[in-house]
PDBQT receptor file of N, H, CA, C and O in Angstrom, charges set to zero:
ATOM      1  N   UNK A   1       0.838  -1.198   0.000  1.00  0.00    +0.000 N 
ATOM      2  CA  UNK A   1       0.000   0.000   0.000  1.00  0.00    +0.000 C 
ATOM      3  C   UNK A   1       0.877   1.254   0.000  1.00  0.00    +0.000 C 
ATOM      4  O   UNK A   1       1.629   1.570   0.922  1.00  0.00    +0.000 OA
ATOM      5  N   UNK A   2       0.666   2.044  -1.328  1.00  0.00    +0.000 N 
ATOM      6  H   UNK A   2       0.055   1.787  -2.077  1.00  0.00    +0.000 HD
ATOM      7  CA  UNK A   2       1.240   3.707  -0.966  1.00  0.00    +0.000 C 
ATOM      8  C   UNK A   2       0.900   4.205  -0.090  1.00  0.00    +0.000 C 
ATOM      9  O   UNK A   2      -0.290   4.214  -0.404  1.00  0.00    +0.000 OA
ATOM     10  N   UNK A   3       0.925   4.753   0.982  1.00  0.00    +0.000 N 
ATOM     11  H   UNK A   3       1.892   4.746   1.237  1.00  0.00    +0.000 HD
ATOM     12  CA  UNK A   3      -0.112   5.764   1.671  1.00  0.00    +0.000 C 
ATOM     13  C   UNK A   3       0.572   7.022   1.076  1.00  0.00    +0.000 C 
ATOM     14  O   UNK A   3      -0.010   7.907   0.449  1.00  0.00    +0.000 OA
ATOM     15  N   UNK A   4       2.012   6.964   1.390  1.00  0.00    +0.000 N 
ATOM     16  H   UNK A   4       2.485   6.245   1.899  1.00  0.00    +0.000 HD
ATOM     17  CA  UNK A   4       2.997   8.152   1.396  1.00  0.00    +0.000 C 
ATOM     18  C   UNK A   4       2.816   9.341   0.697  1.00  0.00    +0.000 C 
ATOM     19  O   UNK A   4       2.855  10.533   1.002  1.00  0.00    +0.000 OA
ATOM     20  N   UNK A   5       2.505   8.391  -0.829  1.00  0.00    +0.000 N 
ATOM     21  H   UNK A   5       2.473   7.423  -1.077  1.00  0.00    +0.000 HD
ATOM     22  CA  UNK A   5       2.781   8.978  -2.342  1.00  0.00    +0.000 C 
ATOM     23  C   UNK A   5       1.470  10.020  -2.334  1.00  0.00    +0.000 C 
ATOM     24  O   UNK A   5       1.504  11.154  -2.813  1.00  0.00    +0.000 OA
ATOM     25  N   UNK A   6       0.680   9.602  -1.897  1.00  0.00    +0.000 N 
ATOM     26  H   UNK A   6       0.652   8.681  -1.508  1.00  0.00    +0.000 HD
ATOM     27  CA  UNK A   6      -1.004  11.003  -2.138  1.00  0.00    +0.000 C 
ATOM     28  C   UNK A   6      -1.812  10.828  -0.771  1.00  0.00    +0.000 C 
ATOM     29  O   UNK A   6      -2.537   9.968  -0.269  1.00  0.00    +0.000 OA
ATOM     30  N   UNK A   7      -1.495  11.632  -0.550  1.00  0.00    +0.000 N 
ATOM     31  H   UNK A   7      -0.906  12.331  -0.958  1.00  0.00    +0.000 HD
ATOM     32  CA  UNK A   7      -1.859  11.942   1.162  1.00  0.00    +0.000 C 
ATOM     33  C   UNK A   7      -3.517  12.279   0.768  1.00  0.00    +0.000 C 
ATOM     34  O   UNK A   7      -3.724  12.491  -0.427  1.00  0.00    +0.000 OA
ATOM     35  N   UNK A   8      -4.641  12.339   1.652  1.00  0.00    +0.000 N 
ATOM     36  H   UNK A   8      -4.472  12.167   2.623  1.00  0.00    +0.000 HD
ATOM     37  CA  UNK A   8      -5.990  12.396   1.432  1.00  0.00    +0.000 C 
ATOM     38  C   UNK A   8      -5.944  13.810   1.613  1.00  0.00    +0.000 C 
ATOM     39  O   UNK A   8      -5.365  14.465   2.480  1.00  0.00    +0.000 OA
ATOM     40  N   UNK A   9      -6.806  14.251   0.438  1.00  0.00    +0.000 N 
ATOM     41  H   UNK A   9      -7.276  13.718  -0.266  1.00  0.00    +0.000 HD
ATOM     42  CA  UNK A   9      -6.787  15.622   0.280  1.00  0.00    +0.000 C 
ATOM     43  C   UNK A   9      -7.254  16.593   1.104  1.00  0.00    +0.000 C 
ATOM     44  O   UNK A   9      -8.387  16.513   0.630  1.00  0.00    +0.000 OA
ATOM     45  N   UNK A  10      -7.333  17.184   1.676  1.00  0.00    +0.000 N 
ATOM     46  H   UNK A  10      -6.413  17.249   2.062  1.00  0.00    +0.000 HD
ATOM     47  CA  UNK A  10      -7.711  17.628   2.658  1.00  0.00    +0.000 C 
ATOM     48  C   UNK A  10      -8.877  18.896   2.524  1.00  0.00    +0.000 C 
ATOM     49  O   UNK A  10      -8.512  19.924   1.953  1.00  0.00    +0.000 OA
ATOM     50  N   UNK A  11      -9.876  18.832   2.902  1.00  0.00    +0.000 N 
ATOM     51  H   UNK A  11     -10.172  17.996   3.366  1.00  0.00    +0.000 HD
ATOM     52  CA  UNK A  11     -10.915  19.728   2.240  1.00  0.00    +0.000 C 
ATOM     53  C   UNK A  11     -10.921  21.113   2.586  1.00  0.00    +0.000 C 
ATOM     54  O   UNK A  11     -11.339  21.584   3.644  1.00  0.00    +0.000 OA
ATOM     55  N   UNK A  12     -10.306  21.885   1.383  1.00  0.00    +0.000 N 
ATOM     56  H   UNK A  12      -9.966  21.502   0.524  1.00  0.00    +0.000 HD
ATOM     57  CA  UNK A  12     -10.483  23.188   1.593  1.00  0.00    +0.000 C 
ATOM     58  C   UNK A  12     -11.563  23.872   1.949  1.00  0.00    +0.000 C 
ATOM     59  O   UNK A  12     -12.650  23.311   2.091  1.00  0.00    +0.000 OA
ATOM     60  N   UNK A  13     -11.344  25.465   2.176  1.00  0.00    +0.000 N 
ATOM     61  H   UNK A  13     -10.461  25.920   2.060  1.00  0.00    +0.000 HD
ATOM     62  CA  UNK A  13     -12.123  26.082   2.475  1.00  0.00    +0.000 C 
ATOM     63  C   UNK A  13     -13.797  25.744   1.401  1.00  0.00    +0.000 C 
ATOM     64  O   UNK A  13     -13.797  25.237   0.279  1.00  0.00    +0.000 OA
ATOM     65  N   UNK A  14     -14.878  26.144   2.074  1.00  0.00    +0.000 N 
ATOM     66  H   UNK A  14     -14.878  26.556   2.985  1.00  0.00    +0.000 HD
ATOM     67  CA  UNK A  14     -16.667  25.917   1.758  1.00  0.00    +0.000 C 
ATOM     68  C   UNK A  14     -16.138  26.147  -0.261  1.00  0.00    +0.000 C 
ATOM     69  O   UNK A  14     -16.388  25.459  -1.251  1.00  0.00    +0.000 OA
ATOM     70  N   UNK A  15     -15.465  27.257  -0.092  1.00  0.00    +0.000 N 
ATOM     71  H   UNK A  15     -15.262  27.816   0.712  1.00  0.00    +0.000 HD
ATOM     72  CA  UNK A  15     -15.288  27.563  -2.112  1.00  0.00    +0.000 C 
ATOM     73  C   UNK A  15     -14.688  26.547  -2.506  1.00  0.00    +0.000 C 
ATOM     74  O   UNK A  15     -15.351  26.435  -3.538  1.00  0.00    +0.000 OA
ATOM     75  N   UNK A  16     -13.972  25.687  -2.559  1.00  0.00    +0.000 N 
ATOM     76  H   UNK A  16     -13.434  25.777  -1.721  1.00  0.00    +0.000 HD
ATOM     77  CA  UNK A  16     -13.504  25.144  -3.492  1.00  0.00    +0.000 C 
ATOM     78  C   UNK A  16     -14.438  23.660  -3.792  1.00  0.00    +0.000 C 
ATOM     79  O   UNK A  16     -14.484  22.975  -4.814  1.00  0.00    +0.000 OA
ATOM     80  N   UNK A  17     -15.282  23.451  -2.195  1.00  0.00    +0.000 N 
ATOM     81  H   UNK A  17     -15.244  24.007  -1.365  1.00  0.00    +0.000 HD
ATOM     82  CA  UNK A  17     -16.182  21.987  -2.404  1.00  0.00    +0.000 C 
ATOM     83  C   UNK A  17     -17.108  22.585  -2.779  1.00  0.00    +0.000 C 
ATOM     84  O   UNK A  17     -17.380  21.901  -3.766  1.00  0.00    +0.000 OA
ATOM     85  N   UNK A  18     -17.885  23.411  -2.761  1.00  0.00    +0.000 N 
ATOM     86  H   UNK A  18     -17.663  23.967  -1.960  1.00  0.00    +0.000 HD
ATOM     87  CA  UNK A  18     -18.940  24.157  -3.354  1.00  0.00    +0.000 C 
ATOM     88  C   UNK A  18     -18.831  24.112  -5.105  1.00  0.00    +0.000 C 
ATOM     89  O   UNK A  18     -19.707  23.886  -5.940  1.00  0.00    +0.000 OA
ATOM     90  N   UNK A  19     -17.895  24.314  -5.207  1.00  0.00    +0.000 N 
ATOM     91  H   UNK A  19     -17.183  24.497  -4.529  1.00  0.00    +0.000 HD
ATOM     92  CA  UNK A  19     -17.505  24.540  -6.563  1.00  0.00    +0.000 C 
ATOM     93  C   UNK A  19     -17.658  23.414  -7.529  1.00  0.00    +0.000 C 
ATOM     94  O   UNK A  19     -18.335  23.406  -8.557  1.00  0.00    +0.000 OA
ATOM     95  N   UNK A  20     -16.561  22.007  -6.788  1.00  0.00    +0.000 N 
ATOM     96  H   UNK A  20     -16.012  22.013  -5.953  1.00  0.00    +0.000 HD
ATOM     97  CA  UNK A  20     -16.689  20.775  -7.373  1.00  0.00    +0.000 C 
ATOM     98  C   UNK A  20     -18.156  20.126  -7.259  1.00  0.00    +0.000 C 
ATOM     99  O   UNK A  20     -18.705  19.525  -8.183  1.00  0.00    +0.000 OA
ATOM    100  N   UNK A  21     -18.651  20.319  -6.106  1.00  0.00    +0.000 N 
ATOM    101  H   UNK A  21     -18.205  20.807  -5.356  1.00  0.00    +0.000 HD
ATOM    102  CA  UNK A  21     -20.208  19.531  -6.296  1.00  0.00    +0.000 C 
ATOM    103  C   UNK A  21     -21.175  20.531  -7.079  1.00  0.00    +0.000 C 
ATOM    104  O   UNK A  21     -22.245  20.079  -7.488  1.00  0.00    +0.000 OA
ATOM    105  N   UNK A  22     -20.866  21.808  -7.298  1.00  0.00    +0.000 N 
ATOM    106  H   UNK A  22     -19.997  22.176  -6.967  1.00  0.00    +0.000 HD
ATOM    107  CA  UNK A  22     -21.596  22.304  -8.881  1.00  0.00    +0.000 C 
ATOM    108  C   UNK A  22     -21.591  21.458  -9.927  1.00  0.00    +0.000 C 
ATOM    109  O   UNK A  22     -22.481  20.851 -10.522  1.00  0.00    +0.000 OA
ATOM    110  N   UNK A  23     -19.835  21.566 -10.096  1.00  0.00    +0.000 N 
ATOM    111  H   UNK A  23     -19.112  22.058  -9.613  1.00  0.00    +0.000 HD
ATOM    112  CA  UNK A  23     -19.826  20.688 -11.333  1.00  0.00    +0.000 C 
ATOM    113  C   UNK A  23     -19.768  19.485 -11.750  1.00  0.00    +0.000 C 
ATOM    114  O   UNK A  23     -19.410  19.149 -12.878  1.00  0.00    +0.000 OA
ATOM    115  N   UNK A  24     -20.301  18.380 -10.391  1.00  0.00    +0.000 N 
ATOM    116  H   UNK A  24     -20.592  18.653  -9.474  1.00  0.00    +0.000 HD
ATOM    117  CA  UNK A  24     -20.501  17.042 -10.571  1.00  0.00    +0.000 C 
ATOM    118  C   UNK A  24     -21.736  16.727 -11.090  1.00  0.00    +0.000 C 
ATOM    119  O   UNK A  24     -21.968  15.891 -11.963  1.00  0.00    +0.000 OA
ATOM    120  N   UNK A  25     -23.002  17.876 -10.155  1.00  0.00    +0.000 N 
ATOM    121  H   UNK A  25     -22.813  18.555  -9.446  1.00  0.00    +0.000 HD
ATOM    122  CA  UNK A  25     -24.268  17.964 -10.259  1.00  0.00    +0.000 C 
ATOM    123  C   UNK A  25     -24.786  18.324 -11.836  1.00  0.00    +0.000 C 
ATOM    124  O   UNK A  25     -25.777  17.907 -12.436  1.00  0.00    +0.000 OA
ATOM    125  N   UNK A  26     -23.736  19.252 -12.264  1.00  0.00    +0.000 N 
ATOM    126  H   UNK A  26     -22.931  19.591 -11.777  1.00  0.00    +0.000 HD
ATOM    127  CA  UNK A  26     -23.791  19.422 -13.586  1.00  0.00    +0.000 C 
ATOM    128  C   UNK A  26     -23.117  18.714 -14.612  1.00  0.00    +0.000 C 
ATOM    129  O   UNK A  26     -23.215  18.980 -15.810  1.00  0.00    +0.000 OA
ATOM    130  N   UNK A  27     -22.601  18.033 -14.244  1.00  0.00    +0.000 N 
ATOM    131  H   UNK A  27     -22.521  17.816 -13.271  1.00  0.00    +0.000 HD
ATOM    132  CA  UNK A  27     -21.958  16.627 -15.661  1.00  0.00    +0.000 C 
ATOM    133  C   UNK A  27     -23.331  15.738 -15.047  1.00  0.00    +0.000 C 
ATOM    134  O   UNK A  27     -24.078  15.590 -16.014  1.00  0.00    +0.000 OA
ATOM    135  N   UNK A  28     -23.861  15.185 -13.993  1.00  0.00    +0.000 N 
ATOM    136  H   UNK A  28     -23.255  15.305 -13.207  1.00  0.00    +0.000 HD
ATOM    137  CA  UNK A  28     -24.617  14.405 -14.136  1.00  0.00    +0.000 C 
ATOM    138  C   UNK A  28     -26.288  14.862 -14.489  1.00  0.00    +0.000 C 
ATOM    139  O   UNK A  28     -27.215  14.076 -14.685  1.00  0.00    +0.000 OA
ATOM    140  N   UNK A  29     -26.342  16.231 -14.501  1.00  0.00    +0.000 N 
ATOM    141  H   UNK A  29     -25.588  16.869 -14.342  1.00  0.00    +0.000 HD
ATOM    142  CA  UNK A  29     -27.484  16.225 -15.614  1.00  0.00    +0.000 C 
ATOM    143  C   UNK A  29     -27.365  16.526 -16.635  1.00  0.00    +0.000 C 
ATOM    144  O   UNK A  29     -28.227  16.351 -17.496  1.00  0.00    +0.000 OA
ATOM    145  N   UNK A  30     -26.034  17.172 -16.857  1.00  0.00    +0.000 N 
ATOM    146  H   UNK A  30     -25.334  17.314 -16.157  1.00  0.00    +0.000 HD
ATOM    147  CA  UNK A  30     -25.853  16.625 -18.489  1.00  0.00    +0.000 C 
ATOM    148  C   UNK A  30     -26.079  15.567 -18.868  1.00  0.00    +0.000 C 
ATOM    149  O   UNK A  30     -26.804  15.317 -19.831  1.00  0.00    +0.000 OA
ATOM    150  N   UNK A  31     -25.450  14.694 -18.124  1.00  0.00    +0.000 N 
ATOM    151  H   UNK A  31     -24.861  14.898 -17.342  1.00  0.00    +0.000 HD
ATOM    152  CA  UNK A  31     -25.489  13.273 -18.615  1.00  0.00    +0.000 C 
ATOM    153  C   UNK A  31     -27.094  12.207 -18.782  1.00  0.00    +0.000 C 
ATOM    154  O   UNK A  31     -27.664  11.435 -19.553  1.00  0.00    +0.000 OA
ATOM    155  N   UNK A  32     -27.212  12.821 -17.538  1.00  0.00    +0.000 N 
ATOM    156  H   UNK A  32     -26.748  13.447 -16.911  1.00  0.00    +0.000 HD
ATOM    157  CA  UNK A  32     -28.843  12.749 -17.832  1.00  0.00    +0.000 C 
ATOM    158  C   UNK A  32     -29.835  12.731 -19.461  1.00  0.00    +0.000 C 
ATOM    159  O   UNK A  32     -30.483  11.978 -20.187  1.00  0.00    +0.000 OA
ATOM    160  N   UNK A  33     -29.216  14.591 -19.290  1.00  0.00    +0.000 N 
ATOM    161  H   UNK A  33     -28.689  15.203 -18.700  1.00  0.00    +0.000 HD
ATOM    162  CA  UNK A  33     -30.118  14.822 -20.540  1.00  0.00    +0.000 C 
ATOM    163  C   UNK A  33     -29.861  14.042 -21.706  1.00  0.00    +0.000 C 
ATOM    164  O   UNK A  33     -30.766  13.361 -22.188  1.00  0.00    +0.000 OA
ATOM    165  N   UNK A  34     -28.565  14.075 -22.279  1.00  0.00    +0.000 N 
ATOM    166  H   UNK A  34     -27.829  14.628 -21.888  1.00  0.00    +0.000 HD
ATOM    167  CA  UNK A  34     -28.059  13.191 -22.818  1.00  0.00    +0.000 C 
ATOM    168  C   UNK A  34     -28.734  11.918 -23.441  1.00  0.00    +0.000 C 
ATOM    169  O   UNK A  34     -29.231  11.600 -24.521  1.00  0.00    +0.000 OA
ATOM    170  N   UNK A  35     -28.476  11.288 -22.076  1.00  0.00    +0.000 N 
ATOM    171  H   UNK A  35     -28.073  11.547 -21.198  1.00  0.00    +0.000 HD
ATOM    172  CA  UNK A  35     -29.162   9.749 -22.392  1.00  0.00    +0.000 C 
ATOM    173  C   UNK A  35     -30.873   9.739 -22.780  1.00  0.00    +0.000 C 
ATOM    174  O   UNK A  35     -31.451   8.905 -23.477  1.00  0.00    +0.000 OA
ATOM    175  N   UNK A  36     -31.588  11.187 -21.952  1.00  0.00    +0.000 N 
ATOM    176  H   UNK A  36     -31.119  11.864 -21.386  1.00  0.00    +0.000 HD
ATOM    177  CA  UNK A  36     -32.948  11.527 -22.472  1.00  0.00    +0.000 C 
ATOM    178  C   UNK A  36     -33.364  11.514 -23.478  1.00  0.00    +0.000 C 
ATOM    179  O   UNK A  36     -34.387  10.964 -23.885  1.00  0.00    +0.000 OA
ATOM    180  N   UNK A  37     -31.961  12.658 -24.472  1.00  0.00    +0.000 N 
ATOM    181  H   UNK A  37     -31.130  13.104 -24.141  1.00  0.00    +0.000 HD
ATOM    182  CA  UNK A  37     -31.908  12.621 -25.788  1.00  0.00    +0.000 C 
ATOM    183  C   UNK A  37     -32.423  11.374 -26.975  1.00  0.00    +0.000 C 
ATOM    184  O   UNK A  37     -33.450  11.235 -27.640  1.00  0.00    +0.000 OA
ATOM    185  N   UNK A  38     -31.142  10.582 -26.847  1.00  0.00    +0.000 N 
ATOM    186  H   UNK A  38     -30.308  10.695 -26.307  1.00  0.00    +0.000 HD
ATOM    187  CA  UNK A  38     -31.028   9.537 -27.279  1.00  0.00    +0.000 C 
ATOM    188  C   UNK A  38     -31.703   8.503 -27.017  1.00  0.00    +0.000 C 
ATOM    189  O   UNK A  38     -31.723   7.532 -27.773  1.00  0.00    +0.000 OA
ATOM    190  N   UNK A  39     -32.597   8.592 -25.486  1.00  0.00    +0.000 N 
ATOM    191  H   UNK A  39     -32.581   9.382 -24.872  1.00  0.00    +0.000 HD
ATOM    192  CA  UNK A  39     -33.619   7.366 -25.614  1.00  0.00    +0.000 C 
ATOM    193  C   UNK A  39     -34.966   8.098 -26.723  1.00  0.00    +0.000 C 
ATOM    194  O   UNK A  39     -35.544   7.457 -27.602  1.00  0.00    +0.000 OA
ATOM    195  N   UNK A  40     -35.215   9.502 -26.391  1.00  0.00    +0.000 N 
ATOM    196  H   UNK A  40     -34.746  10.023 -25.678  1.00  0.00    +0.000 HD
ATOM    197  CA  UNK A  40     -36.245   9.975 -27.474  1.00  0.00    +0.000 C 
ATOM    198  C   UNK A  40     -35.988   9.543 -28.639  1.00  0.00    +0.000 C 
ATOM    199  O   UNK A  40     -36.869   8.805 -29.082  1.00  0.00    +0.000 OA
ATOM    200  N   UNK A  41     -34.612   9.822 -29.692  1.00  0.00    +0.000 N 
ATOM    201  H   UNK A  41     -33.896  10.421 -29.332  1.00  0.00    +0.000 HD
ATOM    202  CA  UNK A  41     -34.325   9.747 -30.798  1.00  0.00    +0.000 C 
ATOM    203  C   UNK A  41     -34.596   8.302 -31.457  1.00  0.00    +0.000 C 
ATOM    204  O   UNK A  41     -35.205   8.108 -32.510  1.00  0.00    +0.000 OA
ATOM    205  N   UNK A  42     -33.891   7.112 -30.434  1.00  0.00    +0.000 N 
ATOM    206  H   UNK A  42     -33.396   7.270 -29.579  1.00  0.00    +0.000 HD
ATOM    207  CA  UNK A  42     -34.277   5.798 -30.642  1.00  0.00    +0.000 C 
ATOM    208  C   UNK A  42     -36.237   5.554 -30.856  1.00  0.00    +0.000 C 
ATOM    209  O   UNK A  42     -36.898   5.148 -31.811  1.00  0.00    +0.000 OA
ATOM    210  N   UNK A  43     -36.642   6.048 -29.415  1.00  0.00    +0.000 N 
ATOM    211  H   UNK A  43     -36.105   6.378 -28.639  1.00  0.00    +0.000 HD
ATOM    212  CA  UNK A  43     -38.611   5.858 -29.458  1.00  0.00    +0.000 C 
ATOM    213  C   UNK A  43     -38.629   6.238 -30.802  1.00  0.00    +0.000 C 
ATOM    214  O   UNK A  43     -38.906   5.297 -31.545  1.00  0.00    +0.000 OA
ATOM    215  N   UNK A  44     -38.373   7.573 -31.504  1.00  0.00    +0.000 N 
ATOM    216  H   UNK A  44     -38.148   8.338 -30.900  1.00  0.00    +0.000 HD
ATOM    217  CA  UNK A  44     -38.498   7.974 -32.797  1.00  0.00    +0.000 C 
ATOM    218  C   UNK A  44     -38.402   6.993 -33.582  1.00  0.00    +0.000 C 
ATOM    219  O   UNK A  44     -39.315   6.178 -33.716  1.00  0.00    +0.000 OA
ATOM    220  N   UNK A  45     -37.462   6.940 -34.113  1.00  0.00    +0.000 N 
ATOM    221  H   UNK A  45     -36.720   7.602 -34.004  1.00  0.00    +0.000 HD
ATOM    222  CA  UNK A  45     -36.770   5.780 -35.107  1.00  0.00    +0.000 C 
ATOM    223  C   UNK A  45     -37.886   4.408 -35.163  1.00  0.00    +0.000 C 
ATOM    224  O   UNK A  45     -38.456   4.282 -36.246  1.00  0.00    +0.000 OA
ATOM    225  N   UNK A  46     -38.176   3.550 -34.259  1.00  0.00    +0.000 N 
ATOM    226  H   UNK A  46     -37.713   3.653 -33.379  1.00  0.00    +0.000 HD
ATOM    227  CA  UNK A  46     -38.744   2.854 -33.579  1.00  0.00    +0.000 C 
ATOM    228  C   UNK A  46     -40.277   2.891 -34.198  1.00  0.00    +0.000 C 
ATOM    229  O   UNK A  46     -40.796   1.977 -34.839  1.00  0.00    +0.000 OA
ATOM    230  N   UNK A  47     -40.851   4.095 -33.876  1.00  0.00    +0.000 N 
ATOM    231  H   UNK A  47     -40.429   4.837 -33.356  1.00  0.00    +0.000 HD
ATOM    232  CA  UNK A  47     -42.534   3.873 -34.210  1.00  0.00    +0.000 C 
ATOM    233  C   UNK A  47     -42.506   4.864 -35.792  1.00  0.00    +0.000 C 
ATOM    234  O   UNK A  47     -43.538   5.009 -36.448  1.00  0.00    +0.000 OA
TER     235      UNK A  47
């Protein structure tokens, strides 16, 4: 086991986690929409 090599990051100040769970929240409804997309486009195709 490394421990040494990457020490656990240590959580900065409220701005910087604020920040990353914006932009997790926002890749996963992108991702969301996304797949919304493409299940519509398929139903299309389909009927």
């Amino acid at each position: 086991m490394a421990k040494h090599k990457r020490k656990p990051m240590r959580r900065p100040k409220k701005n910087r986690t604020d920040r990353s769970e914006v932009l997790q929240t926002l890749l996963i409804i992108n991702a969301i929409l996304v797949t919304v997309k493409t299940i519509l486009e398929i139903i299309e195709k389909l009927s």
